[in-house]
Each structure stands twice: as C-alpha cells, then as structure tokens.
GUKOL-716773 format. One line per 5 residues: number of its first residue (from 1); their letters; for each residue x, y, z of C-alpha. Coordinates in Angstrom, 3 decimals, decimal comma, padded with zeros to 6 digits. Example, Ala and Ser with C-alpha at 12.3 -4.5 7.8 and 13.67 -1.06 7.14 Angstrom:
2
1	as	012,300:-004,500:007,800 ~ 013,670:-001,060:007,140
END
This chain:
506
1	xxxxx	121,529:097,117:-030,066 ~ 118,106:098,744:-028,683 ~ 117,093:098,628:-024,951 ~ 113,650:099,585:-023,457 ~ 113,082:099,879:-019,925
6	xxxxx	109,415:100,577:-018,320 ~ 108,816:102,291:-015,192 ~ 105,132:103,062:-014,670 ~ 103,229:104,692:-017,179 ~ 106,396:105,651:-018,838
11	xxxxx	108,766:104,076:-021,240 ~ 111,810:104,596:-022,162 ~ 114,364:103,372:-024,942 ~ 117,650:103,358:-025,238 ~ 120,735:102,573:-028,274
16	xxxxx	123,878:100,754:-026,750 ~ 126,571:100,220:-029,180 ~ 128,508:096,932:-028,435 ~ 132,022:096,809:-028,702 ~ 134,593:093,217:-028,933
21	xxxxx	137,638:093,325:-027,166 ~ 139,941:090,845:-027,629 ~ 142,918:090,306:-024,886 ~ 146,846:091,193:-026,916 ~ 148,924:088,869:-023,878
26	xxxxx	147,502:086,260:-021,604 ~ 147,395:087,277:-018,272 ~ 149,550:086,253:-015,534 ~ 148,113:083,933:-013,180 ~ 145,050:082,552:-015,066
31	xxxxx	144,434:079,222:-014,444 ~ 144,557:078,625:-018,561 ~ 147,325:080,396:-019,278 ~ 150,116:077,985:-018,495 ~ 148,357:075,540:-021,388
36	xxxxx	147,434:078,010:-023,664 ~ 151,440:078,572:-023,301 ~ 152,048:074,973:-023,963 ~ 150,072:074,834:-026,732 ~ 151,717:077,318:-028,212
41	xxxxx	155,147:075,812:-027,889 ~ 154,353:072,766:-029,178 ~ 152,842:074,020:-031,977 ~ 155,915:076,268:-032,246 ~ 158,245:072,916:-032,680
46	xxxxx	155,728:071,626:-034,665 ~ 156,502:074,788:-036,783 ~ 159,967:074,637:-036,544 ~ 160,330:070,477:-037,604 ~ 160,841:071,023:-041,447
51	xxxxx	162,938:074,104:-041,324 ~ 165,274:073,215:-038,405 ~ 165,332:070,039:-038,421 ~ 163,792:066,826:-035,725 ~ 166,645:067,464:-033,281
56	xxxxx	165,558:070,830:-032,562 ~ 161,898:070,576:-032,872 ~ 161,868:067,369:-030,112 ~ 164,384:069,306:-027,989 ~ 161,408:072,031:-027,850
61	xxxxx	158,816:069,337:-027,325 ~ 160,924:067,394:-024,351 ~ 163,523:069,734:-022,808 ~ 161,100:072,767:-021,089 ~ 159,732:073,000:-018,055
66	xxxxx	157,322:075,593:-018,007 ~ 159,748:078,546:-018,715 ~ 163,061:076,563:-018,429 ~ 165,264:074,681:-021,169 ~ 167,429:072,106:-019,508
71	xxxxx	169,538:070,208:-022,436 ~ 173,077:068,274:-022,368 ~ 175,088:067,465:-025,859 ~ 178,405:065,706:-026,192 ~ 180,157:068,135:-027,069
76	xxxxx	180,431:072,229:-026,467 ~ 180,062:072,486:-030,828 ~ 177,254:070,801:-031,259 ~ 175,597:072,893:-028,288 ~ 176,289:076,393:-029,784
81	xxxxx	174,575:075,079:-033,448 ~ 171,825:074,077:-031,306 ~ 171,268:077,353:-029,523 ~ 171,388:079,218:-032,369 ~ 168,425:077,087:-033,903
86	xxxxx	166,672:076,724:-030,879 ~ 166,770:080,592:-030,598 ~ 165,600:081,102:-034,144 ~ 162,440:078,266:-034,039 ~ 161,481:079,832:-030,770
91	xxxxx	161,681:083,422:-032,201 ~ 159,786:082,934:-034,830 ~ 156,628:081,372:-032,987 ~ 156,812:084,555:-031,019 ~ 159,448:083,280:-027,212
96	xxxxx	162,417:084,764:-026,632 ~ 165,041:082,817:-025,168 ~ 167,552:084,542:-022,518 ~ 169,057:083,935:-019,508 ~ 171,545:081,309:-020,905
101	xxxxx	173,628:079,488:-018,172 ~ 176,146:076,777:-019,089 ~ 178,845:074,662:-017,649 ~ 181,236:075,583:-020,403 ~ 182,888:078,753:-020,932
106	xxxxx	183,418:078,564:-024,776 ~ 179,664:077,954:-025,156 ~ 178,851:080,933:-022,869 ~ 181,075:083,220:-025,014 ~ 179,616:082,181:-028,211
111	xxxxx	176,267:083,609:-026,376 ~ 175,485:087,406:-026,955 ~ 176,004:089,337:-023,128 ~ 172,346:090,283:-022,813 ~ 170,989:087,075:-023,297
116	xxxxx	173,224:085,521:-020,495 ~ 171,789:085,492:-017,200 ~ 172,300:087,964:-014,520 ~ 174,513:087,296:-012,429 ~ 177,009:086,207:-015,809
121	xxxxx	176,894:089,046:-017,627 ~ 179,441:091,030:-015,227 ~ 181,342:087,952:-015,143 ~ 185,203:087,775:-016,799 ~ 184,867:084,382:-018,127
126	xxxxx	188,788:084,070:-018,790 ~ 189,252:084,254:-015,016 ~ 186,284:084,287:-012,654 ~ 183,950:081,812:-011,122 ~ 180,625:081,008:-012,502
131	xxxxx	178,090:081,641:-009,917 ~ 175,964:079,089:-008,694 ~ 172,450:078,660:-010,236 ~ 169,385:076,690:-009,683 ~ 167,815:073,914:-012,135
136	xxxxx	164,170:073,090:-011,787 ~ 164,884:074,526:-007,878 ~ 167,937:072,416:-007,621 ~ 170,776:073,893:-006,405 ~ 173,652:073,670:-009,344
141	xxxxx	177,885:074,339:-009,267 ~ 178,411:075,506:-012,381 ~ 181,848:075,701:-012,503 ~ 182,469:071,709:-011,245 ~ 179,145:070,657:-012,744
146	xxxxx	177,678:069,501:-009,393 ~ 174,691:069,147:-007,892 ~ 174,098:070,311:-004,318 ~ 172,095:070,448:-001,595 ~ 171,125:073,970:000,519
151	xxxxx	169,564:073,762:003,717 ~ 169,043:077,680:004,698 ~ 166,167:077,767:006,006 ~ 164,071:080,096:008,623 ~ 163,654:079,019:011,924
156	xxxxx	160,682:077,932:013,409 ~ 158,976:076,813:016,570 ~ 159,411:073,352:017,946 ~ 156,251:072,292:017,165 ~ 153,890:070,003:014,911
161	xxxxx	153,215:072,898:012,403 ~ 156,571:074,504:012,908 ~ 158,755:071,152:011,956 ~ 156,017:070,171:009,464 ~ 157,111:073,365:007,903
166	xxxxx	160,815:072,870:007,864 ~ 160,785:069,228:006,860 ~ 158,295:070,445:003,633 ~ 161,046:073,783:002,781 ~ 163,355:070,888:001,939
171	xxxxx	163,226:070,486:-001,970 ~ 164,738:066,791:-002,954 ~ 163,065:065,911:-006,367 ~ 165,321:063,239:-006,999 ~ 165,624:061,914:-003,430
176	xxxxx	169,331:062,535:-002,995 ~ 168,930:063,198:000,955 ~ 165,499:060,832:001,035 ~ 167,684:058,959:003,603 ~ 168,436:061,772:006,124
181	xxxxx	164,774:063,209:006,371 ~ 162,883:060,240:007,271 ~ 164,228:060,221:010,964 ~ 162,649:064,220:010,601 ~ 159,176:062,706:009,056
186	xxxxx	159,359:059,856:011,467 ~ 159,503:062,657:014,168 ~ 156,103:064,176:012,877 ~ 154,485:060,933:011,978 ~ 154,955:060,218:015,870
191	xxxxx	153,407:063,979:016,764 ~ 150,586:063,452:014,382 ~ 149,630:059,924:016,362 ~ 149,270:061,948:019,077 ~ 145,545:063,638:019,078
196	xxxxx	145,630:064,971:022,045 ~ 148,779:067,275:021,005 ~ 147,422:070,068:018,811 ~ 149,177:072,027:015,790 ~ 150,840:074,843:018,164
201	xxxxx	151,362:073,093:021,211 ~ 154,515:072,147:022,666 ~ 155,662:068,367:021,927 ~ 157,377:066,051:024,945 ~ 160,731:066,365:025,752
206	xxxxx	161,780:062,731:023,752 ~ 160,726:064,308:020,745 ~ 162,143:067,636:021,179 ~ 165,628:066,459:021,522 ~ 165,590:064,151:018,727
211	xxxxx	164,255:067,172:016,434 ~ 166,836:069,777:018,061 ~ 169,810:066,871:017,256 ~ 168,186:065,875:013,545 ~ 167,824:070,198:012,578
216	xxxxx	171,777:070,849:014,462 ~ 173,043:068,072:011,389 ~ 171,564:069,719:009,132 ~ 174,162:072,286:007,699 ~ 176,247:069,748:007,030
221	xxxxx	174,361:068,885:003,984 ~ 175,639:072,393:002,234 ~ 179,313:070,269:001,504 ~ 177,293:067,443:-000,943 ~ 178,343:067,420:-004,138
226	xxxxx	176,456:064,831:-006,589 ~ 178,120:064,700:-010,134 ~ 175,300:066,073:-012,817 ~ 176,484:064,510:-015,515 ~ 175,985:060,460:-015,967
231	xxxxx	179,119:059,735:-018,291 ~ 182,532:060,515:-017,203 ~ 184,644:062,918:-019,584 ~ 187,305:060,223:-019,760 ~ 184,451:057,638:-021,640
236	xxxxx	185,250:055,982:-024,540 ~ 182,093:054,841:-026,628 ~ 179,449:053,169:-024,836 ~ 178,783:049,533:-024,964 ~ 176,455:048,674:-022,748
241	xxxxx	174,032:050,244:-020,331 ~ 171,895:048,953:-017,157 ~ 169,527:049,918:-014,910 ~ 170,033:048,989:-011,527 ~ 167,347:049,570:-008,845
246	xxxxx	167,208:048,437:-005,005 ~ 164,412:047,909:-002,899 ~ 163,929:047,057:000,867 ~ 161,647:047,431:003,838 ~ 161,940:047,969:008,007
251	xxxxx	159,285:048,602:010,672 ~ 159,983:052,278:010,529 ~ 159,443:052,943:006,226 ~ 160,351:051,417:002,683 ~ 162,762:053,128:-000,073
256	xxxxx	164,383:052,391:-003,182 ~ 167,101:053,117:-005,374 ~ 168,085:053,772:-008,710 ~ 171,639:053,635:-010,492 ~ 173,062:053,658:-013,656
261	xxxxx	175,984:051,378:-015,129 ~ 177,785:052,198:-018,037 ~ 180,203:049,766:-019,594 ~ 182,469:051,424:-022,438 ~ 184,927:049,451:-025,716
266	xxxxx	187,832:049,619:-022,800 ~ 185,908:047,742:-020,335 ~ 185,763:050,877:-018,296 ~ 183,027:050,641:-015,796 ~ 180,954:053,778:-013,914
271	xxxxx	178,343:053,631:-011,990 ~ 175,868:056,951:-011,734 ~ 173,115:057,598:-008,620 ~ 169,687:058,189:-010,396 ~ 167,084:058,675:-007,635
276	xxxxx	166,208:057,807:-004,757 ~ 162,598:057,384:-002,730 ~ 161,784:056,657:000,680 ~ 158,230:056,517:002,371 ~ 157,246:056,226:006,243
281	xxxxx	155,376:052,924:007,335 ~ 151,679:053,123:007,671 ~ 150,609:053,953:011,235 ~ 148,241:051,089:010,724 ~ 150,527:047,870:011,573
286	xxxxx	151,567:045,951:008,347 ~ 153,823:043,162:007,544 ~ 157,178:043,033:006,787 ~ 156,928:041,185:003,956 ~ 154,000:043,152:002,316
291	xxxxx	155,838:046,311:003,173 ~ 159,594:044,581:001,222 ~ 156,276:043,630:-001,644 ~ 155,187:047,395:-001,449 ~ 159,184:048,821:-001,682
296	xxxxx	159,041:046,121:-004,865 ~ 156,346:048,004:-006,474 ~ 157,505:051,465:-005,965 ~ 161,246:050,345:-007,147 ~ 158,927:049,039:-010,407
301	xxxxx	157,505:052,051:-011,032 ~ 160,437:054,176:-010,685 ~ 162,280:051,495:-013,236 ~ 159,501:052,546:-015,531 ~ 159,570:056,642:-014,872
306	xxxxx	163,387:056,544:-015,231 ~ 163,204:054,032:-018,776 ~ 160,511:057,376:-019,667 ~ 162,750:060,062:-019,220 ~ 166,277:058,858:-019,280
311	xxxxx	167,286:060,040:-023,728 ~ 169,315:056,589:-023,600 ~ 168,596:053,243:-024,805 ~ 168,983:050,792:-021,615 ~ 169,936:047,861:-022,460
316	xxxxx	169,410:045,981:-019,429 ~ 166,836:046,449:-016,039 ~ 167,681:044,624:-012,951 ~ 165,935:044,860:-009,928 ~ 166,952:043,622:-006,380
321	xxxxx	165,550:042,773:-003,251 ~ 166,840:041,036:-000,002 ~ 163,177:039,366:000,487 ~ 162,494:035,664:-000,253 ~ 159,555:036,039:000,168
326	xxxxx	158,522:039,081:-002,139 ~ 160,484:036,644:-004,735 ~ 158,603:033,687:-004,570 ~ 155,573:036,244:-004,307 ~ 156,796:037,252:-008,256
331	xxxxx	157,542:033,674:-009,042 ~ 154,556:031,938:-008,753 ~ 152,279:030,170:-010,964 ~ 150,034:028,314:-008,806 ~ 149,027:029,810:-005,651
336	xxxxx	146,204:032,499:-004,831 ~ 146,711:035,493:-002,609 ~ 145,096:038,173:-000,776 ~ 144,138:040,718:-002,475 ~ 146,917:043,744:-001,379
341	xxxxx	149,394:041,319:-002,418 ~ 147,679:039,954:-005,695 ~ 146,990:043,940:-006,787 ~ 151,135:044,718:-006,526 ~ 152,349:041,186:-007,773
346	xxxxx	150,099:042,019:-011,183 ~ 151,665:045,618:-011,110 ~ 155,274:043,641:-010,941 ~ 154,185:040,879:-013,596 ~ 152,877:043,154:-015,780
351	xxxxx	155,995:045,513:-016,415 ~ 158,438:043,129:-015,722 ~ 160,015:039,746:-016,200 ~ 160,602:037,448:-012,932 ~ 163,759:036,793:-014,325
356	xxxxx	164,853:040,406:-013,680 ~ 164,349:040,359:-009,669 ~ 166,840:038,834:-007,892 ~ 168,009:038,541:-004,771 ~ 170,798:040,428:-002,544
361	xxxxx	172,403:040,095:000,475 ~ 170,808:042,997:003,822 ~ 174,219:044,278:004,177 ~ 175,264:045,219:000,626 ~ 171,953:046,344:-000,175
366	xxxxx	171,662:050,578:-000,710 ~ 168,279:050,519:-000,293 ~ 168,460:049,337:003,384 ~ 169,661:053,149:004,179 ~ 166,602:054,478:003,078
371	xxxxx	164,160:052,218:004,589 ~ 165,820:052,784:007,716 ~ 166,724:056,624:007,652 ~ 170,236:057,666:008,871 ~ 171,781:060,412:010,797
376	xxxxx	173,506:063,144:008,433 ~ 176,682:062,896:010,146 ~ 176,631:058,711:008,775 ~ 175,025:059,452:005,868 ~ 177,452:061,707:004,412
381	xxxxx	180,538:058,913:005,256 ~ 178,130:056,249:003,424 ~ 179,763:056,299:-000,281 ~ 177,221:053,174:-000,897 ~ 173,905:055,257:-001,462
386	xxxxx	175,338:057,459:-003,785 ~ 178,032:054,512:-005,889 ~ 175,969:051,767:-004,846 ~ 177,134:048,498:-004,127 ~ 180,623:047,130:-004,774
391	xxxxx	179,534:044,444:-007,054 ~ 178,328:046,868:-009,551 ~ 181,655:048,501:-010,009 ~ 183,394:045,270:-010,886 ~ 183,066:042,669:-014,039
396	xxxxx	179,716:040,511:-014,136 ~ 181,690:037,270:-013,687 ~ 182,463:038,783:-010,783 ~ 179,570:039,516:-009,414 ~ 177,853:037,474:-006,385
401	xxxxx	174,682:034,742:-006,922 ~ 172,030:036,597:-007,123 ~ 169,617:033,572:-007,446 ~ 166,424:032,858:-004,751 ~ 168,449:031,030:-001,868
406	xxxxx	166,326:028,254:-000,798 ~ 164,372:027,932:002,490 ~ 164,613:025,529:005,108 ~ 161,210:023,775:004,561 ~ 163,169:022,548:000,581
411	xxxxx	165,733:021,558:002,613 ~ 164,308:019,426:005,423 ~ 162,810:016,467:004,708 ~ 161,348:014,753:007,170 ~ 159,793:016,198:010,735
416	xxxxx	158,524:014,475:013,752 ~ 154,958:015,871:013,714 ~ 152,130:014,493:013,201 ~ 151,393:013,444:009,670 ~ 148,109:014,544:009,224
421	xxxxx	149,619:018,109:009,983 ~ 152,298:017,660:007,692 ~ 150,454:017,713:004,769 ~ 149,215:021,588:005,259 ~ 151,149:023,375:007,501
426	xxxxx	153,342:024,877:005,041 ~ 150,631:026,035:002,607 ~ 148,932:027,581:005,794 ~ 152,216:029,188:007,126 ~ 152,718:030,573:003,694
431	xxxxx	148,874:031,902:003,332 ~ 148,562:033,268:006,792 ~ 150,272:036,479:007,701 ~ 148,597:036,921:010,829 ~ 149,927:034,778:013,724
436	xxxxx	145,993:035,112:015,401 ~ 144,644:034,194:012,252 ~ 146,851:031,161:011,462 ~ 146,415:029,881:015,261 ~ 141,929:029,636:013,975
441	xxxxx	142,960:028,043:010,848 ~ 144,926:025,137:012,943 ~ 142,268:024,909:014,983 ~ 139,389:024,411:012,302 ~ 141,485:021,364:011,395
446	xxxxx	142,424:020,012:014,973 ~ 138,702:020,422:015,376 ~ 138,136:018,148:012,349 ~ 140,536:015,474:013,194 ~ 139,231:015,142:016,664
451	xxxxx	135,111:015,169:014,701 ~ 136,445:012,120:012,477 ~ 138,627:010,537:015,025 ~ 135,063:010,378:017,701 ~ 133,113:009,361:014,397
456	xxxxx	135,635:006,256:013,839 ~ 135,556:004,963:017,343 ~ 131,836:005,829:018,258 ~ 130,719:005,001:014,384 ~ 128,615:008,016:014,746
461	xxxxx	126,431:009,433:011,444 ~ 126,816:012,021:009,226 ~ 123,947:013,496:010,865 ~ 125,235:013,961:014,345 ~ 127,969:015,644:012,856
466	xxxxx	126,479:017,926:011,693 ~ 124,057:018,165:014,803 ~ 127,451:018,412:017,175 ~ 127,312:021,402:019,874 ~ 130,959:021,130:019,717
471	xxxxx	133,143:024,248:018,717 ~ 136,018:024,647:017,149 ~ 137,860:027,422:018,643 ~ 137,940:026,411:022,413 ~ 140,796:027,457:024,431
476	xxxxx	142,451:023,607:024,251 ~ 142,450:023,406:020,567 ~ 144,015:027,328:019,980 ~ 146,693:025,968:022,665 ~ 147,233:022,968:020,916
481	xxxxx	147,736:024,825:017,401 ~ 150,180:026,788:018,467 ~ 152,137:024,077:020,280 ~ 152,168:022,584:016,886 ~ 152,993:025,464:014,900
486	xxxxx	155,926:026,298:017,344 ~ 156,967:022,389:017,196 ~ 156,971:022,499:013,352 ~ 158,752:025,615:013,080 ~ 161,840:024,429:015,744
491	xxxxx	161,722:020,937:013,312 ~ 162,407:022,885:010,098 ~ 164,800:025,647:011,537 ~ 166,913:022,861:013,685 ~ 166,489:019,437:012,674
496	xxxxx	170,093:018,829:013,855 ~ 169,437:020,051:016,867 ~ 165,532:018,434:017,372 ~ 167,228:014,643:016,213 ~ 169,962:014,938:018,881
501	xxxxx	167,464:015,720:021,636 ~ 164,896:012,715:020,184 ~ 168,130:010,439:020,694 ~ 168,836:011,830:024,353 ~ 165,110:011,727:025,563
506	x	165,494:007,812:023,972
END
C-alpha cells in the first residue's frame, strides 16, 4: 500500500504494509457476543443430532440459559447416559461443561470431582449435606429438592429511591411471593403520586410505618420451601393432566394463578403451584370489571407461556374467574363494546374456548390473595396459594358448579317502571360503565319522550322539532334519570321487597 503526503513545495511518499488480524475468543462484554455464542450452540446440537441422537441435541437447543443447563429425567440412569452425551456433543463443538450440581447423590458420583461445582467437590457425599445452590438466581435445597426464598438484603434509607431499591433486590421469576410484595409496591405507587415528595426526601409518617412493619416480616420468608419437582416420587403412570389458572381483581391490583393437576392409573391426585403474577391498579381510576377483564387476559397469556414451556402434553386448560361479568364479556355473540374491552375479549377468543372459563366462588378463589396483597405473617399460614383450592384436590364429580350463575335482571320478570324505560335500561346499564355517563344517556331519552309526548298533544311539526331551543341535559331531566335508574335497580335486586311495599302504600 503507497501513501503520499504534500506539504508545500515538497512531497513525500511513503510504503505501509497492511496486516489482518483476526480475533481467537470473543470478547467479554460485547454486545454480539452472547448471540454469536448462541449461534454456536445451536449449531453445535445441530451437529450433535445424528451422532447422539434427538434427545440430546433438543436438550442443547431447549435446556440453556445463557451459560446454564437446567434438565430433570425420571430416573437417576437415564440422567448419567445423558451427561455423558451431553458432555461429548458439547465438547466437540468446542464448550466445556463443569460445575455439575444435582439432587441425587449416585448421579453426582458418577460425575468426575473437577467437573462438580465448588462448593461439592470437598463434599463426602456418603454423609454430608449438599450445599445450597442457585438456579437461574433462584435460591435451590439441594438436598430436599426445594425451592426457597432469601431475603438478605442491604439496608437502605426510608425513602422513595431507597424502598424502590429494596422492593426491585427481590428476585421472584415465578411469582411465588407476588402476594406479599404488592402491599411494598402499593407503598411506592402511593410515594410516586406524590410530586411534591422528591427521590431522597423523607416520606410521611403513615407511610413510614407501614414500610418499617412490611420490611420487619420480611425474614420470615427465609423458612419457604416450594417443592421443585411437579410429580410426586410415589406417582404411578400419569393419566391425565390439567392446567388450572385463577384470575381476579380489587381496587388496589389484579393477579393470577397457575397450577398443575396430575391424575395417575390409581386415581391418585396432586396438585403442583406453577406461577404466580400480580400487578398494581392503574393510578388512573378504572373499573372493576375491566380490571377482573384485564386479570382474564393476563391469566390467558400465562395459560399460553406455561402450555410453551411446560415438556408435558396438557391435556386439559381451565380457567376461572369470580366475575359475571368478564363471563358474559367472553360469551357473547351479539353485542358491541368499547374498545379496551373489545381489544382483551379478542385476545381471550382468540386463544381460547368460552367453554374453558368458568366461574368460582370470591372465597375459594387463590387468585383473590394476589389481587389483594397479604401480610407475610398470613401469607405464609395460607396453604391455598401454593395447593390451590380444595376442589382441585378431590374427584371431578366432586367438584362444585362452575357454570355462569344467572343475574337478577333473568330472573325478574316484571318491574313497576315505566314501560317505555323498560325496553332499554338494561342494554344501557350493561353498555355504560360510567355512572355520569349513563345518567346523559337517560336523559337523551327522557328528553325524547317528553319532545314526542309535547308533539302528540300540541300536534306540533317535524320542523319545530327540530327548531326546539330545548336541551336535553337540564338539571330536571339528569335528576329524573337517576331516580329511575335507582328505582329500576331496587325493582330487580328486591322485587319481594318493592311488591310488599306497593301492597302497603295500596
């Protein structure tokens, strides 16, 4: 390669010899690496398919993380032969595997010493306790094959950045404790509201001692023990398995919940917590009911995340929900709706059958815990978020109805309004979600009935009507509307009641 360079009257060239270097390792840190990496294992088990076999090359394909192979077998013999091919297919496409941790001793020994990990290589595995390890950051009992929870964390100032800090240091992928730290978000959700309050100052007393009482619980959580594995040593062969998930909404968030039954030849029956979720309301007021439609949609698309990722055939999906109304929201056929709830009801149709929601009771929904948060000390004496409910643990003619219960307006069949309101008022109760807005709509047809009613007696023209100063929303005809709304709604919820005072006023 030739060079000049001028510089005045003078010129001057110069011979540079170019060199290629070419990088032996990716380095650590580059934003490409991590794929490059990828790549490379896939196309490692890719590699590996004819020689070793599908088993192993999918178990490369679906059971890494990054650096991490997570992978359960039925039985400890099947797990060493796997290992050993696993090891081999990786080798050859140039990763080393090491740092082997397993529930079972015999499959540890069958593991050479220096590719066990750490803290098990010093370990007498006749005699001492496996140490406890992390999974994917969760915290994991070896030795009883439990999952658990730690809560060590630094302490920090009592205020909006320091507790936004502690609630975030708490790592619950699969929403074990989703319950127990929505009281802590609700906490910052309620700072945040606040602009006047900035990110080190110090928050009002009310808040401070519900933070000090939620962060002195918190320890407890170290005791929790979740069960890793799904199926129960004791299992005979599997007959049957569902998918069970919960759903449910209050004024302070929404949550759902996930759970597993597995029915076996004996008729043996156990039921397996999944996941869990739970979400703060908006700050912006919304509806119950489109916040039980919202908990709905998230509870679909966990369904669909968990029918992704569980390595099991499911047999059955059921989802539940203690809201009529987000039911006849899935069931219908005819009717239009806004758009928020039009958007999730297509999300719900599309991925599901209306057949599969049905309909359970407040009280023996799970899913009421996390839509409400609870304090640790309750949470930890509530077997029903982590076994869910009682029905599930018992024989399906056993179980409850879990049809849509009927409302009061099928039931009632007559009212003593006035029938031109009767007509519309339930199509407007059921359109309207806003008590202001349903009060105007009332009106706009009080206003017409008392236009048609003046045009009967007077035997005015079309024209005038049109031509008429009069407006619809005075304050006479919003009081009127919602006299009649709140005489409508006392006729469907007590007729009993309304007939016996009609006789006593008679």
């Amino acid at each position: 390669m030739t060079s000049s360079v001028s510089c005045g009257g003078l010129t001057a060239i110069c011979n540079w010899n170019s060199r290629e270097y070419r990088m032996a390792v990716h380095i650590f840190g580059a934003v490409s690496s991590p794929s490059i990496a990828n790549f490379a294992l896939k196309a490692t088990a890719d590699k590996a398919e004819e020689k070793y076999g599908t088993e192993v090359a999918d178990t490369i394909r679906k059971n890494f993380y990054v650096d991490d192979w997570l992978k359960s077998a039925a039985n400890e013999r099947k797990v060493i032969h796997l290992i050993k091919d696993v090891q081999s297919a990786c080798a050859e496409g140039g990763f080393r595997l090491t740092k082997f941790v397993s529930n079972s001793r015999d499959v540890l020994k069958s593991i050479p010493t220096e590719d066990r990990a750490k803290q098990i290589q010093t370990c007498n595995l006749d005699y001492d306790e496996i140490p406890i390890e992390r999974a994917l950051g969760l915290q994991w009992h070896v030795s009883t094959d439990m999952f658990g929870f730690s809560t060590d964390l630094p302490s920090k100032l009592v205020t909006r950045r320091g507790i936004l800090s502690t609630v975030s240091s708490l790592y619950d992928p699969l929403g074990m404790v989703s319950p127990v730290i929505l009281p802590a978000k609700k906490i910052l959700q309620d700072l945040c509201v606040d602009k006047t309050l900035g990110w080190d100052d110090e928050i009002l007393p009310e808040l401070n001692h519900r933070w000090k009482e939620w962060l002195s619980g918190l320890p407890q959580l170290n005791d929790m023990r979740i069960p890793r594995c799904l199926r129960p040593v004791e299992f005979g062969r599997i007959v049957c398995r569902q998918l069970h998930l919960f759903s449910d909404a209050s004024s302070i968030g929404y949550g759902c919940v996930a759970y597993l039954r597995l029915l076996d030849e004996g008729k043996n029956i156990n039921v397996s917590f999944l996941m869990g979720k739970s979400r703060l309301a908006p700050v912006r007021t919304v509806t119950i009911p489109r916040l039980e439609l919202t908990a709905a949609s998230v509870s679909l698309q966990l369904g669909q995340q968990l029918l992704n990722q569980l390595d099991m055939e499911i047999d059955e999906v059921s989802y539940y929900t203690d809201s009529t109304t987000v039911l006849h929201y899935i069931n219908n056929e005819a009717k239009r709706f806004p758009v928020f709830v039009a958007n999730r009801v297509r999300l719900i149709r599309d991925y599901s059958q209306p057949s599969q929601w049905k309909f359970i009771d407040s009280r023996t929904n799970p899913a009421d815990i996390a839509s409400r948060g609870m304090s640790i000390g309750q949470f930890l004496h509530a077997d029903t978020w982590f076994h869910g409910p009682k029905f599930l643990h018992a024989h399906e003619s056993e179980w409850p109805d879990c049809s849509i219960p009927s409302t009061p307006a099928e039931t009632v069949q007559t009212t003593d309004l006035q029938p031109e309101m009767n007509h519309c008022m339930e199509k407007l109760i059921s359109h309207y979600s806003n008590w202001y807005r349903l009060k105007r709509a009332l009106a706009v047809y009080i206003f017409l009935r008392d236009v048609l009613h003046s045009r009967i007696k007077q035997k005015h023209k079309l024209k005038e009507y049109h031509t008429s100063t009069d407006q619809p929303f005075t304050v006479g005809r919003l009081e009127e509307a919602e006299l009649v709304i709140i005489k409508y709604v006392q006729h469907v919820a007590f007729p009993s009641e309304c007939e016996s005072l009609s006789d006593a006023e008679c």
